[in-house]
N, C-alpha and C positions, 0 to 999 in steps of 0.2 A: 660666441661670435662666429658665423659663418667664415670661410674662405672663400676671398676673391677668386675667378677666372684664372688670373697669374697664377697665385699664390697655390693653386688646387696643382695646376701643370706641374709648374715647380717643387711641389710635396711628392707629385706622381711620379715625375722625372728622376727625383734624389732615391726613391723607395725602390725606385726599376734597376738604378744601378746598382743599393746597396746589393741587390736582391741578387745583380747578375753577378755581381765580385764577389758574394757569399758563393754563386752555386760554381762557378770557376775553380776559387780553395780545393772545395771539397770535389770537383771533378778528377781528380787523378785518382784518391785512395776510393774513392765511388765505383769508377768505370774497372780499377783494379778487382774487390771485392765481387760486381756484377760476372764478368768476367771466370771470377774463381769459379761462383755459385756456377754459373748456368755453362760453363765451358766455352762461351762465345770468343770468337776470333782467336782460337787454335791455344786457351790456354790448357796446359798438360790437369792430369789426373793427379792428386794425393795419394797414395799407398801407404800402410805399414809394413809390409814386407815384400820381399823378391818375386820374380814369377816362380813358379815351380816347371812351367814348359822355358826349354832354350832350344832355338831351333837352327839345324846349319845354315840356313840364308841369313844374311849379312845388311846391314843399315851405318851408313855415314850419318855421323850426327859433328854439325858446324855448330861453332858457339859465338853470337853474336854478343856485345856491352855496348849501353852507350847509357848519358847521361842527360838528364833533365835539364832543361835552360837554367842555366845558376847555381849548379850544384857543384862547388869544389872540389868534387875528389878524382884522381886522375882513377879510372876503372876501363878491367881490358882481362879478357879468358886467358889462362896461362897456356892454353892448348887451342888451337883451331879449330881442332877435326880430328876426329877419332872415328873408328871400324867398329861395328860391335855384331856379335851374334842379336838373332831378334830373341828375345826374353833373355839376354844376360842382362848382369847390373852392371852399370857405368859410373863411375865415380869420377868428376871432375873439378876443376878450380877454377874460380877466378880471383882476380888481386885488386883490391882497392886500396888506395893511400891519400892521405889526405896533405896534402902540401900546403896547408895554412896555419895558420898560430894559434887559432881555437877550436873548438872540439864540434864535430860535423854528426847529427844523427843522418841516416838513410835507411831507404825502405826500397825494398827493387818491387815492380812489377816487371810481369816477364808471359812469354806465349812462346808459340810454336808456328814455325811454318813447313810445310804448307800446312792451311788448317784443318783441312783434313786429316794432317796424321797428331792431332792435341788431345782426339778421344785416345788415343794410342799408346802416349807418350805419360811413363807414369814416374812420379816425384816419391821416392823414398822417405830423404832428408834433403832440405835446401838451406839456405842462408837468408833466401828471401821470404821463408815462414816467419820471419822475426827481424827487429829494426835491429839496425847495425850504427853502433858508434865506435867513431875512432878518434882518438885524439890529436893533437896535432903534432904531424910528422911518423903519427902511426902506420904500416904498411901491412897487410894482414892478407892471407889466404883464407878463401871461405870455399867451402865444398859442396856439388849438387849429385847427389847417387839417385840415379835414375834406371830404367829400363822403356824399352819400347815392346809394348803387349802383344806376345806372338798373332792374334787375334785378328792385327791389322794384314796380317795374308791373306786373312779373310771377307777382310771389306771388298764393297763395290769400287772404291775409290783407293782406300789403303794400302791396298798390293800392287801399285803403281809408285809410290814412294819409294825411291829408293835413297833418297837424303832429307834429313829434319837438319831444319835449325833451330837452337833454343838461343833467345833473346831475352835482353835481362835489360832492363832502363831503371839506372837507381833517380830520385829524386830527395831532396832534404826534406827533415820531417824536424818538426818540434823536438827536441833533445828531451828524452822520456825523464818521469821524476826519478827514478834508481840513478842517476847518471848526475844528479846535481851538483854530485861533492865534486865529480872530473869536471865541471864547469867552472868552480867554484876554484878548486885548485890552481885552474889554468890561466883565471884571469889573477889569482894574486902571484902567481910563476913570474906574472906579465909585468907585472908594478912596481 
């Protein structure tokens, strides 16, 4: 049996929304992931180890948090703003706590500005390589050891930086399966 006129809109109409609420979901961990890949909009460099060049000119690096619409955990840099030589390593914190009665997974996407210095800015170890759960009333320090690539003296644009900020936006993420028994635990804590 065909579909009427109505009946065809209305199937079109339901499919466009489900279609636009699916690609929404998946818009954060997408635009994160794009982002890693292609280094677009100032996100830093992976490294596994230090520079080997550290040179005497000097880089302020500010640490921005903030949090996704609806994410419970109160998150904030334990440091503002640090000095660094260009090519040392930087080892920094930030603090998340969860002030609610069940157990919150998170995932940070994070960039650089300006984005000009993101080719620059290189990630050792982060916190935001991996989802982060805390349980409830957890309060926890997570560490980002980073360097800025002596290299960027060298850019057209780079050697005009003389401050980076890294930015960190945690969002809630589905509570990974390893973490089920902490789920599981906390709501019969609860009962």
């Amino acid at each position: 049996m065909a579909m009427t006129g109505p009946q065809k809109t209305v199937a079109q109409t339901v499919s466009l929304v489900i279609f636009m609420g699916s690609m929404a979901w998946a818009s954060v961990p997408f635009y994160d992931w794009f982002c890693r890949v292609t280094g677009f909009g100032g996100v830093p460099g992976q490294v596994e180890t230090a520079s080997d060049d550290v040179l005497d000119q000097t880089i302020k690096i500010r640490f921005d948090a903030s949090l996704n619409q609806g994410m419970a955990w109160e998150f904030k840099p334990v440091v503002r703003e640090m000095e660094l030589r260009i090519g040392e390593t930087g080892l920094a914190f930030y603090e998340a706590y969860n002030p609610t009665n069940r157990p919150i997974a998170g995932q940070a996407s994070y960039n650089v500005t300006p984005y000009s210095a993101g080719a620059f800015f290189e990630k050792i170890d982060c916190f935001c390589f991996t989802e982060q759960v805390l349980a409830p009333g957890e309060r926890v320090q997570m560490p980002v050891s980073f360097y800025v690539d002596p290299e960027i003296v060298a850019d057209r644009d780079g050697k005009f930086v003389h401050t980076i900020t890294l930015s960190y936006t945690f969002y809630e993420i589905d509570i990974p399966e390893g973490y089920a028994a902490l789920e599981t635990e906390t709501t019969q804590d609860l009962n």
